[in-house]
C-alpha positions as CSV (number, residue, x, y, z in Angstrom):
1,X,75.9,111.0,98.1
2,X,79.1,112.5,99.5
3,X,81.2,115.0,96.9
4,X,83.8,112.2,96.2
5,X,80.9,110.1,95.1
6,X,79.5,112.5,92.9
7,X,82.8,113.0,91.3
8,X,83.5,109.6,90.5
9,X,80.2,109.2,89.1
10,X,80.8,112.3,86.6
11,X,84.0,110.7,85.8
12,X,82.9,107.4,85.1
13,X,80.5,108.8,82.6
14,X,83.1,109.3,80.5
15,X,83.6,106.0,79.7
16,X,82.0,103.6,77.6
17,X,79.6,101.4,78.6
18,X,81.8,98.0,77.6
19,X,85.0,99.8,79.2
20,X,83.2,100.2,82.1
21,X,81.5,96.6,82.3
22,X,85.3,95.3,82.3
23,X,86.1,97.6,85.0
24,X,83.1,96.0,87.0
25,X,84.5,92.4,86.0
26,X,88.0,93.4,87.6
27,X,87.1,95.0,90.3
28,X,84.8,92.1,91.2
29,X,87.7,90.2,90.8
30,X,90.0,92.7,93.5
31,X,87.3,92.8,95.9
32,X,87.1,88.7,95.9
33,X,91.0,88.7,96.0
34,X,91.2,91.1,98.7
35,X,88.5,89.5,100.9
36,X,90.5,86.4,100.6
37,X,93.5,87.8,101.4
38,X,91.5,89.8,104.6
39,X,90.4,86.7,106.0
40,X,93.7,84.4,105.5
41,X,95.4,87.2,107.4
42,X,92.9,87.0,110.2
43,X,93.2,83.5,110.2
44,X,97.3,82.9,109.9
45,X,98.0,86.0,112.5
46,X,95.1,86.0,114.7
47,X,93.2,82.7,115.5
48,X,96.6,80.3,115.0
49,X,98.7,82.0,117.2
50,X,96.3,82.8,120.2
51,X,94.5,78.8,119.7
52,X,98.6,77.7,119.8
53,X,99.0,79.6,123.0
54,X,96.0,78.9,125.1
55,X,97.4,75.3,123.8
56,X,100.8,76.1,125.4
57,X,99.3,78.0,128.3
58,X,96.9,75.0,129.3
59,X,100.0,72.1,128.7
60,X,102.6,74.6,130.7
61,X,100.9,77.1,132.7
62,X,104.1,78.4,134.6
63,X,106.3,78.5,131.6
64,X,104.2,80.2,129.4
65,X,103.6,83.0,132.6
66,X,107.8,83.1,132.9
67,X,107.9,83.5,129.0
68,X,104.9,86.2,128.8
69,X,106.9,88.3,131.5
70,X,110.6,87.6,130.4
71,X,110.0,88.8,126.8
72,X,106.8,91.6,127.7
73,X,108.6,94.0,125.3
74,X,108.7,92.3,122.5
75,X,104.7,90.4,122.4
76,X,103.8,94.2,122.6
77,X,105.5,94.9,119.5
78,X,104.7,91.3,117.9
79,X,101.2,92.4,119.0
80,X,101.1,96.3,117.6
81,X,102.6,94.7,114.2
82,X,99.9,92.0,114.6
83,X,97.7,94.1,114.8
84,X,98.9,96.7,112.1
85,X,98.8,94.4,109.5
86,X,95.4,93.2,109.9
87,X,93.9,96.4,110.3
88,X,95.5,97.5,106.9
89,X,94.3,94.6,105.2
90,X,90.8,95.0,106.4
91,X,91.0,98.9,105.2
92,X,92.1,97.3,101.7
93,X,89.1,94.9,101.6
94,X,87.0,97.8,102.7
95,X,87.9,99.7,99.9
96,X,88.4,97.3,96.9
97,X,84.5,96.8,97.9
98,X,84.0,100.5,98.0
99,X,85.4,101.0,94.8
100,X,82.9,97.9,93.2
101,X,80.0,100.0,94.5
102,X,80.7,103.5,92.8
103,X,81.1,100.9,89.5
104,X,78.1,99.5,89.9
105,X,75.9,102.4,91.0
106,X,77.8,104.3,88.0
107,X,76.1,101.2,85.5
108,X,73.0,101.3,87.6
109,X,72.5,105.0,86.5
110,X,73.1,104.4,82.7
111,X,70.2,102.2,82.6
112,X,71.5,99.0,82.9
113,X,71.5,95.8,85.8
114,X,74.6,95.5,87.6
């Protein structure tokens, strides 16, 4: 276990078993939340958007190639922002589950089921 690990778990045994059995119970509750949020972010800003433009692109090929070129600039920001965003949530899901784990390998050592 890496050094941050092991300092968590030190930490954490601190606390009292029931204060630590809510934390479990909210952070359950984050990590659902975030994964929620993770994949209704992939969803609205990735899949939409590119399933409404290969739409576009198939109904109005030439337009869509005039638009693409006339406004290059600004999809590569839309795209870099795009992008941004869902890489920050998926680093938030990542470690609302991260932070459920050290919680439940820190009940796990005290004896007790997760």
């Amino acid at each position: 276990m890496s050094k941050r690990g092991q300092r968590a778990l030190t930490l954490l045994d601190q606390i009292e078993t029931p204060v630590l059995d809510g934390m479990i119970a909210l952070a359950k509750a984050n990590a659902e939340r975030q994964g929620y949020f993770a994949r209704t972010i992939l969803f609205a800003y990735v899949s939409i958007p590119f399933s409404i433009g290969a739409l576009v692109a198939q109904l109005a090929p030439l337009a869509t190639q005039q638009a693409l070129l006339a406004y290059a600039p600004s999809w590569g920001g839309a795209l870099a922002g795009v992008g941004t965003a869902v890489v920050v949530r998926l680093i938030l899901d990542g470690q609302a589950r991260q932070f459920l784990a050290i919680l439940e390998m820190a009940r796990i050592e005290r004896g007790a089921p997760a």
